[in-house]
DRENDO-1510 file (C-alpha; in Angstrom, 1 decimal, always signed):
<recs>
REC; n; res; u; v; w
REC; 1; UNK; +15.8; -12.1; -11.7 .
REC; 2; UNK; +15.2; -11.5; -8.0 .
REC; 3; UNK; +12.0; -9.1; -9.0 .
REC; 4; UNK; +11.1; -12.6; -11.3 .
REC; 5; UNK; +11.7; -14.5; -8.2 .
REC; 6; UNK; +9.1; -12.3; -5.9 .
REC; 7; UNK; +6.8; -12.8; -8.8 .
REC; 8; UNK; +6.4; -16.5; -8.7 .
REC; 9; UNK; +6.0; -16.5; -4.7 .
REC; 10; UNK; +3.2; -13.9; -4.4 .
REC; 11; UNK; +2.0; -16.2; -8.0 .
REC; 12; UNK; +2.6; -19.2; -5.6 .
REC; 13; UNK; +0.8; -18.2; -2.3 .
REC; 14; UNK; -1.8; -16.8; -3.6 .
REC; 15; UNK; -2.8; -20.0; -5.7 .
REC; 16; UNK; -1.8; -22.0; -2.9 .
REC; 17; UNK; -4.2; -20.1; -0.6 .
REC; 18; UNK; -2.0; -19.3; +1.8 .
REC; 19; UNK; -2.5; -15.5; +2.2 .
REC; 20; UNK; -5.2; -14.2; +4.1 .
REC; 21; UNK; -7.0; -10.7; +4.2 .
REC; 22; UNK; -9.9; -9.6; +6.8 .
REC; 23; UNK; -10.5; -13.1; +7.7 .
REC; 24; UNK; -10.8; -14.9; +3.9 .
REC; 25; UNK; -7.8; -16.2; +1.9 .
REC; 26; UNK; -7.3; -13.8; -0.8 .
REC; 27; UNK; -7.2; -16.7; -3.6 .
REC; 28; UNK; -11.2; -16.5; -2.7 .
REC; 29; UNK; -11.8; -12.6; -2.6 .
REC; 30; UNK; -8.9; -10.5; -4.1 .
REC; 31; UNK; -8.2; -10.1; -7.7 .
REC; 32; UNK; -4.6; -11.0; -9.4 .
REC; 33; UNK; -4.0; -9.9; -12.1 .
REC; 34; UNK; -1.9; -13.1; -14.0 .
REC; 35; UNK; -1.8; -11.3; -17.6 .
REC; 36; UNK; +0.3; -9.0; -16.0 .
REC; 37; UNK; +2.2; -11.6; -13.9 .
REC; 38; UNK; +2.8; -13.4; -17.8 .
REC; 39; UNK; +3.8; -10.2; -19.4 .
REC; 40; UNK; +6.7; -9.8; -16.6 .
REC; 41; UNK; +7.4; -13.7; -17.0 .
REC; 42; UNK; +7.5; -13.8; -20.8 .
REC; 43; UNK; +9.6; -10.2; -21.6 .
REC; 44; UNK; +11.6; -11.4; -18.1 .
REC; 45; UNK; +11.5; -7.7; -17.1 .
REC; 46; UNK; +9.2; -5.4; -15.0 .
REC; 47; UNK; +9.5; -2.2; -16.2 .
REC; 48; UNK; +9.2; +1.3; -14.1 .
REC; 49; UNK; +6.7; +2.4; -12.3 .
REC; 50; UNK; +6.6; -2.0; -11.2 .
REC; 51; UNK; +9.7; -3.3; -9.8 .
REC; 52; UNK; +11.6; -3.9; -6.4 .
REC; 53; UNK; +11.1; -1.3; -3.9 .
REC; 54; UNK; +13.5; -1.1; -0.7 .
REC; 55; UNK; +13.2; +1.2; +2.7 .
REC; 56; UNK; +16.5; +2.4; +3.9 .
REC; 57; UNK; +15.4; +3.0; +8.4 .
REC; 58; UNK; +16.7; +1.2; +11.2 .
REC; 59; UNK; +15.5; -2.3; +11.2 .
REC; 60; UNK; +15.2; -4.8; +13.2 .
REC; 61; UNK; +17.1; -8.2; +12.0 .
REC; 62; UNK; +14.8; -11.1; +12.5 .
REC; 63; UNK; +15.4; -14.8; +11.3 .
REC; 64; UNK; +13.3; -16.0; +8.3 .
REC; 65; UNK; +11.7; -14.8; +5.7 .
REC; 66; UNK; +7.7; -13.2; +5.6 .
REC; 67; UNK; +6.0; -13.0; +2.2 .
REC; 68; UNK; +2.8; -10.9; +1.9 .
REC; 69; UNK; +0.6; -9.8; -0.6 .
REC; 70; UNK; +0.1; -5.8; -0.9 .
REC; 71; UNK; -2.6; -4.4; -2.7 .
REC; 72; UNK; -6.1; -2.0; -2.5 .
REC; 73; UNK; -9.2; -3.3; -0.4 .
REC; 74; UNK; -11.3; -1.3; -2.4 .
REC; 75; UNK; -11.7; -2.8; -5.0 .
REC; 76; UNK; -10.0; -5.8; -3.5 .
REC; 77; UNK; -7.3; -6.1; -5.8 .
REC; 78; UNK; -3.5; -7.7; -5.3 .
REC; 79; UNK; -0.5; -5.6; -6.9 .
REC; 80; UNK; +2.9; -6.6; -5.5 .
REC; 81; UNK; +4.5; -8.1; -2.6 .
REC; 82; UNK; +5.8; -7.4; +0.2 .
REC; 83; UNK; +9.2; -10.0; +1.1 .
REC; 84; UNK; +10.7; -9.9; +4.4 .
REC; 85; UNK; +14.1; -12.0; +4.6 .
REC; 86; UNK; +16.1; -11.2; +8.1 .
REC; 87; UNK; +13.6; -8.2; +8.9 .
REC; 88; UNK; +14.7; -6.5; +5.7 .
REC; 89; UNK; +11.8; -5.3; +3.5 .
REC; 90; UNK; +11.6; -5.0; +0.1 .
REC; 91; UNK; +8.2; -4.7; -2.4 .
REC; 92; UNK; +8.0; -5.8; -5.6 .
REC; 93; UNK; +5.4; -4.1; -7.3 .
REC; 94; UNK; +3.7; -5.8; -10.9 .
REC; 95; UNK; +0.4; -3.8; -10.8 .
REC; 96; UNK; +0.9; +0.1; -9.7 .
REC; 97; UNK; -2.7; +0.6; -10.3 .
REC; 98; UNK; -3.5; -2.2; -7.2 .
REC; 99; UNK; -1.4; -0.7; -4.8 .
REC; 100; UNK; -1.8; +2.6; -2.8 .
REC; 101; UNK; +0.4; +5.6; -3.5 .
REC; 102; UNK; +1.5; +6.5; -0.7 .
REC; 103; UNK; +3.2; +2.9; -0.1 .
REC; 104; UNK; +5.3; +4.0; -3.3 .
REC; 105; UNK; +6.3; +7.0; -2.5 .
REC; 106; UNK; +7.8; +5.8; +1.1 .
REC; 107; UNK; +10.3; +3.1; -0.5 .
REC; 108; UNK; +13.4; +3.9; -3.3 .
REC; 109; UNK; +13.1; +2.5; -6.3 .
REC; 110; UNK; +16.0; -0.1; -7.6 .
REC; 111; UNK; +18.8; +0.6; -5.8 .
REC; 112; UNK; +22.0; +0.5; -6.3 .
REC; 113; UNK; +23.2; -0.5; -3.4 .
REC; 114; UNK; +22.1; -2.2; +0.4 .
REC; 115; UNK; +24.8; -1.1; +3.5 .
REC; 116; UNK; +24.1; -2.8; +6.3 .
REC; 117; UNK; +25.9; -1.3; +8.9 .
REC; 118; UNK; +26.1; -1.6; +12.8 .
REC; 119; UNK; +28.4; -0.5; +15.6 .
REC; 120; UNK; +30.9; -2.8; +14.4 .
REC; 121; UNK; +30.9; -3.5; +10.3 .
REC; 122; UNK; +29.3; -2.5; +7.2 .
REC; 123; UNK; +28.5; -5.3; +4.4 .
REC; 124; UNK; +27.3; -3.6; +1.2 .
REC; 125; UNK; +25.2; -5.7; -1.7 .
REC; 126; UNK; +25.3; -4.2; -5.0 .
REC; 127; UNK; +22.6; -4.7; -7.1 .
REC; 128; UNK; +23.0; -3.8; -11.0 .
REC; 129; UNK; +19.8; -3.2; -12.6 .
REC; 130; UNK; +19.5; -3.2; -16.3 .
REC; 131; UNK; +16.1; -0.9; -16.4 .
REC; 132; UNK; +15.8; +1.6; -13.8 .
REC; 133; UNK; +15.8; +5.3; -13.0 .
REC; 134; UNK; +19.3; +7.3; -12.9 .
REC; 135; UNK; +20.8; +8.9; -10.0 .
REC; 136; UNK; +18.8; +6.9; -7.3 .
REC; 137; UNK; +21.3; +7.5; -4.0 .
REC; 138; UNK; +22.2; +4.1; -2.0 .
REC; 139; UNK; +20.3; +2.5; +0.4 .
REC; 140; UNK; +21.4; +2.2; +4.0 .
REC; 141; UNK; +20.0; -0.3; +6.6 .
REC; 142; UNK; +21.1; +0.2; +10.0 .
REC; 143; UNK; +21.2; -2.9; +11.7 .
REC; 144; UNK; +19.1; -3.1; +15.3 .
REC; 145; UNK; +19.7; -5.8; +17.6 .
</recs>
């Protein structure tokens, strides 16, 4: 449901026109797939190689939340996004042929779980995924600031 959820925002912003790219809103000059964006809406799943992607590093935490669109500039083409909630990234791919390898291969795939830690605590989210690779390792976010 939370891959669903990025879905409908990058669906959302993008019709609403408020993501930009070199200068232009990308409603005007990027392509979306939407039959894609239906097929995830209508089977409610995303299946592998599209789905959330998370990067375990030391992160900042920031308040609010960032949306953005990722995709290619040549052709200009929109194939995830990119959500940014406290300063903790996570990409939710829907079109892996819009979106550049190597932005793939930085991230982990569906994990299982998110530790936050800092000098002090750890709080863990655990995220049970019904579709997903096996033995993907935990994610761990140490907390900046």
């Amino acid at each position: 449901m939370l891959e669903l959820w990025c879905l409908k925002v990058i669906w959302g912003v993008h019709l609403g026109g408020i993501t930009t790219a070199k200068g232009s809103k990308t409603r005007d000059s990027y392509e979306l797939d939407t039959s894609m964006l239906m097929k995830a809406f209508s089977s409610r799943r995303l299946d592998y190689p599209c789905g959330l992607y998370a990067y375990g590093q030391r992160q900042l935490v920031r308040t609010g939340v960032s949306v953005k669109p990722i995709g290619t500039h040549d052709p200009q083409r929109i194939g995830g996004v990119e959500i940014g909630i406290h300063g903790v990234r996570f990409d939710v791919i829907f079109d892996p042929s819009a979106v550049y390898e190597e932005q793939v291969e930085r991230s982990q795939y569906r994990p299982q779980q998110i530790i936050f830690r800092n000098a002090v605590c750890s709080h863990v989210i655990m995220l049970t995924w019904p579709f997903r690779r096996p033995l993907e390792p935990e994610l761990v976010i140490t907390v900046v600031g």
